[in-house]
NUVO-676899 format. One record per residue (C-alpha): residue in three letters; x, y, z. Coordinates in steps of 0.5 Angstrom, whole numbers, padded with zeros to 4 digits, always signed. Layout:
<nodes>
ALAXYZ;...
</nodes>
This chain:
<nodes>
UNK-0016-0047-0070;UNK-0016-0052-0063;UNK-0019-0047-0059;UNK-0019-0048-0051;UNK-0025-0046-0049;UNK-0022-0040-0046;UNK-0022-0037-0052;UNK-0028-0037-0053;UNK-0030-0031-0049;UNK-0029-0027-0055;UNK-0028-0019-0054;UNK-0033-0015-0050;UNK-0035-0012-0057;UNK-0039-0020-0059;UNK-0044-0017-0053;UNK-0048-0012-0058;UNK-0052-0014-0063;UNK-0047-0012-0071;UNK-0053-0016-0075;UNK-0054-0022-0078;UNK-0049-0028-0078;UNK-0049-0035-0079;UNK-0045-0042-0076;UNK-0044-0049-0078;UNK-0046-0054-0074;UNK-0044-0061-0075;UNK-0046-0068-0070;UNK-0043-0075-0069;UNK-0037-0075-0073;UNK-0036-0082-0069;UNK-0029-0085-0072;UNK-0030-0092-0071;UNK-0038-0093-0072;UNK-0039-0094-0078;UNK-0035-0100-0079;UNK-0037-0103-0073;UNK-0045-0102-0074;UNK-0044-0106-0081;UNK-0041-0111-0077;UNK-0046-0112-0071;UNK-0040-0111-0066;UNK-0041-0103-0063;UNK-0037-0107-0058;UNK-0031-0108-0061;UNK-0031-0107-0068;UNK-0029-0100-0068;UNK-0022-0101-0071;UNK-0022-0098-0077;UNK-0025-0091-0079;UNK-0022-0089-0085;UNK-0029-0088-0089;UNK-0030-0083-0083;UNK-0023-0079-0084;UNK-0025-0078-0091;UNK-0032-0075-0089;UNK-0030-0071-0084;UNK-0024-0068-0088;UNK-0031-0067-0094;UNK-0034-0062-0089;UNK-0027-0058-0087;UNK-0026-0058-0094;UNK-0032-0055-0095;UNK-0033-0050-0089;UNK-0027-0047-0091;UNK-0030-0045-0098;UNK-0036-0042-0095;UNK-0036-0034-0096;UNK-0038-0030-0092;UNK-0034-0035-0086;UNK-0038-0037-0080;UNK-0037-0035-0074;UNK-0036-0042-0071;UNK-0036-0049-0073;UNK-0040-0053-0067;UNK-0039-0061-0067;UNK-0044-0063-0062;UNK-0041-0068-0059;UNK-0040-0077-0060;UNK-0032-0074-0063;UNK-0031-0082-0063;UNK-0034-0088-0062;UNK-0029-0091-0058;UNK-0032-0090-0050;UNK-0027-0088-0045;UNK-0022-0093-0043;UNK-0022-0097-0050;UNK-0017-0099-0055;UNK-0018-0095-0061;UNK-0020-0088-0057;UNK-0014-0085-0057;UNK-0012-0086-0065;UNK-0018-0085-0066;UNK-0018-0077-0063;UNK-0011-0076-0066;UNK-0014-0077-0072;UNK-0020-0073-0072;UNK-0016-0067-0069;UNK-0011-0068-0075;UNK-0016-0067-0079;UNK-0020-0061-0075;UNK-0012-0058-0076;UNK-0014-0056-0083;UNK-0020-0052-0082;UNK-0019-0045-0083;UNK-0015-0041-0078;UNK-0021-0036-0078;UNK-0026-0040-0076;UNK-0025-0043-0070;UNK-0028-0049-0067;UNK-0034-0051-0061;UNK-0034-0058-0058;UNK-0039-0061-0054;UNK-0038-0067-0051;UNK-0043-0073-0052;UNK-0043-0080-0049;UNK-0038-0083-0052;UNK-0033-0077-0050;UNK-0034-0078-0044;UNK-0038-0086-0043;UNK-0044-0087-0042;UNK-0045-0087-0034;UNK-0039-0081-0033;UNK-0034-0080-0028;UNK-0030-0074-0026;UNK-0024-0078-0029;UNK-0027-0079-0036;UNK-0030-0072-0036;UNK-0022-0070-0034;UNK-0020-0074-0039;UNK-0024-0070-0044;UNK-0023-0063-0042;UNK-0016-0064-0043;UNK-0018-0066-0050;UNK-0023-0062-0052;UNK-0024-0056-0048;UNK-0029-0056-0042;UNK-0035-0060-0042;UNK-0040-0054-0041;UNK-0038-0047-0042;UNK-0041-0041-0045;UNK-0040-0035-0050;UNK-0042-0029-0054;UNK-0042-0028-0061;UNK-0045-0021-0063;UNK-0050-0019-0059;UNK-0053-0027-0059;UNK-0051-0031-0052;UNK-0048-0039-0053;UNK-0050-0044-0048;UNK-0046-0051-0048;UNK-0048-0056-0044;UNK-0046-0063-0042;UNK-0052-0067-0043;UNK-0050-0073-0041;UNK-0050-0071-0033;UNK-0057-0071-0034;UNK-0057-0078-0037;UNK-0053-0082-0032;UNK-0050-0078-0026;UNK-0050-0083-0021;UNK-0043-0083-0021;UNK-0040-0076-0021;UNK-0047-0073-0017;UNK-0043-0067-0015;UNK-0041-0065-0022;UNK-0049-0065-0025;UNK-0050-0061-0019;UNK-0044-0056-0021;UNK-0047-0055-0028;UNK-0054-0054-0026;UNK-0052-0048-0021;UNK-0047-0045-0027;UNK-0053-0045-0032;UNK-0058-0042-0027;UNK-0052-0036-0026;UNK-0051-0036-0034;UNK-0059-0035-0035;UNK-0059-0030-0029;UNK-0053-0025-0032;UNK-0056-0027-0040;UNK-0063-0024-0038;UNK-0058-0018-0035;UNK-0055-0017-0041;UNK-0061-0016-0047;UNK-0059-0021-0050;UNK-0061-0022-0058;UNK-0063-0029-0057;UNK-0060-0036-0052;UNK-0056-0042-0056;UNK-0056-0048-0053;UNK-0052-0054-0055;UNK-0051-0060-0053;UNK-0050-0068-0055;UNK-0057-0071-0053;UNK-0064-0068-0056;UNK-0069-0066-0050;UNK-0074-0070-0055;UNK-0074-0072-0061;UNK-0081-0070-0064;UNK-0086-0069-0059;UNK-0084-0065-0052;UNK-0088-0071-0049;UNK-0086-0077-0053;UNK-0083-0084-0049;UNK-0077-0084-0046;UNK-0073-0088-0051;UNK-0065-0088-0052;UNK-0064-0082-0055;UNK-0067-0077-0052;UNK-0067-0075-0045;UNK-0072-0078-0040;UNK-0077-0074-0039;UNK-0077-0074-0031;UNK-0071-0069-0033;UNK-0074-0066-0039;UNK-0080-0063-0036;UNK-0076-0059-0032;UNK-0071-0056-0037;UNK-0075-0055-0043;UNK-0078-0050-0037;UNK-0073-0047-0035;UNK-0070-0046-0042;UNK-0078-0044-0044;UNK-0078-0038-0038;UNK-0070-0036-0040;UNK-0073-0035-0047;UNK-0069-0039-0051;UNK-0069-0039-0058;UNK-0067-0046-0060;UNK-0063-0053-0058;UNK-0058-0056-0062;UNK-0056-0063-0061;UNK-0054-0069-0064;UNK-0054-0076-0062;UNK-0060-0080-0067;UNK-0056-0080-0072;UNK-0062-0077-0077;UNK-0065-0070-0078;UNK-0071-0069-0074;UNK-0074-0064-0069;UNK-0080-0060-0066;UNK-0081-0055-0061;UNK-0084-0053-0054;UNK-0088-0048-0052;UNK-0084-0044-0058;UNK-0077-0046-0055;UNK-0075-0051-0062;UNK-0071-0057-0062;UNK-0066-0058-0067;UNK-0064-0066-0069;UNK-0058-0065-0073;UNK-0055-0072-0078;UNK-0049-0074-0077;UNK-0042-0071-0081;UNK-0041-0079-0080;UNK-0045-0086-0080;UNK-0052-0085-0082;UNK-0058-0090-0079;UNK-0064-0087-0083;UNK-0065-0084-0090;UNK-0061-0077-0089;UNK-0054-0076-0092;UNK-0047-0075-0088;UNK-0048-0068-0088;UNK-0048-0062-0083;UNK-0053-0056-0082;UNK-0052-0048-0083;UNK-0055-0044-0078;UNK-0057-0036-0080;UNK-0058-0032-0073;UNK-0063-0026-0075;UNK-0065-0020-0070;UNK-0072-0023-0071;UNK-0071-0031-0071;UNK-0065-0037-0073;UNK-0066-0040-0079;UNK-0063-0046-0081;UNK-0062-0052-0086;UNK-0059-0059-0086;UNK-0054-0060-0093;UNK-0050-0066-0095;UNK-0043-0065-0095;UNK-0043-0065-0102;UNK-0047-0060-0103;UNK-0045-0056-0099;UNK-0038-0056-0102;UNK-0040-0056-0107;UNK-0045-0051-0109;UNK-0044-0047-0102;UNK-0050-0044-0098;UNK-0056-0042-0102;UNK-0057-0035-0104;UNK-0064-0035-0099;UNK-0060-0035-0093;UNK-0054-0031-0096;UNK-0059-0027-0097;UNK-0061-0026-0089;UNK-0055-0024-0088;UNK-0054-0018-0092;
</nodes>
């Protein structure tokens, strides 16, 4: 169901620990990039996406299998690949909104915004734009005792245009991780599109990771609130690493791949010690499900 993110403030009850749970996370299901990065024109070229629509449909249709159900189905971000303003943008959301009708009623969904929801340089027309789409651009929610945080990243990418909004974000998030700290919270859930680092918490400043001048500072503030984990998306291949126990989570894309994974999207079991997580191909997951390993966890 397409959830406003109001919603998303499950019950009173989701405050307390129940025990172990899993959600799915899946990233950059970007109608419209695969075709135009086969044809060298990530300009323009974006006017068909029916290979994206199949696999967006594979991984609803395999969501929808799953037994137990997870709780939620987060996608972090780059929904389309049209840039707000471009021809195909709004097909191509409708499209994708089509397809995301079908996941299970129980099920409901998360949108985190990427830089191509909202541009790469946002304004609070663009940001508008999306949240009247998506639901909000930044927002949080408790499910069972374990407290979600999603963020837009791209305000920390390139605020210049909206600098009132990025300072906006940051005081909410330092109150959410004031309250968080109140509340005795299992564990603190980030998600947001762009990765804090890809590998290494002090590799160079690249296109798709945060520049360090900001990184430093937030993977800090995340350190000392106690986060657990970040979710992102963005590079369109697995990869991760960690910062002073806080991990990074770079997952695939559900669409265009550009390394050696496969279209796919990753489980996330939330243990009371830790989150444990693993990236399946859409064809696997559908068809084999969830491996009894993790199946396990959850007994």
């Amino acid at each position: 169901m397409l959830l406003d993110t109001g919603l998303l403030q499950f019950a009173d009850a989701e405050y307390q620990w129940k025990g172990p749970f899993y959600f799915i996370q899946g990233a950059d299901p970007q109608f419209g990039l695969m075709k135009s990065w086969a044809h060298g024109d990530t300009e323009n070229g974006d006017d068909e996406w029916g290979e994206e629509i199949k696999l967006a449909d594979q991984a609803v249709q395999a969501i929808n299998k799953l037994n137990p159900k997870p709780k939620f189905f987060v996608l972090c971000g780059d929904l389309v690949h049209g840039m707000p303003g471009t021809r195909w943008k709004k097909n191509q959301e409708q499209d994708l909104k089509d397809v995301l009708k079908n996941t299970d009623q129980d099920i409901p969904l998360v949108f985190v915004s990427g830089n191509h929801d909202i541009g790469n340089t946002p304004t609070r027309e663009t940001i508008d734009d999306y949240c009247k789409n998506w639901g909000d651009d930044y927002f949080s929610f408790w499910v069972g005792g374990v407290f979600f945080l999603v963020l837009n990243s791209q305000l920390y990418c390139d605020s210049s245009m909206c600098p009132e909004l990025r300072q906006a974000q940051d005081a909410w998030l330092d109150e959410q991780l004031a309250a968080a700290a109140n509340q005795k919270c299992k564990h603190i859930i980030v998600f947001q599109h762009i990765p804090l680092f890809l590998s290494k918490p002090d590799e160079d400043n690249d296109y798709f990771n945060l520049d360090k001048s900001v990184r430093q500072e937030i993977m800090e503030k995340f350190h000392k609130a106690g986060i657990t984990a970040v979710f992102s998306g963005h590079y369109h291949r697995n990869a991760g690493g960690s910062y002073k126990g806080l991990e990074m989570v770079v997952s695939s894309a559900i669409g265009c791949q550009l390394g050696q994974d496969t279209h796919g999207l990753r489980v996330v079991v939330v243990t009371e010690e830790k989150v444990v997580h693993r990236y399946y191909s859409l064809t696997e997951l559908g068809s084999q499900g969830i491996e009894k390993e993790l199946l396990d966890m959850l007994a």
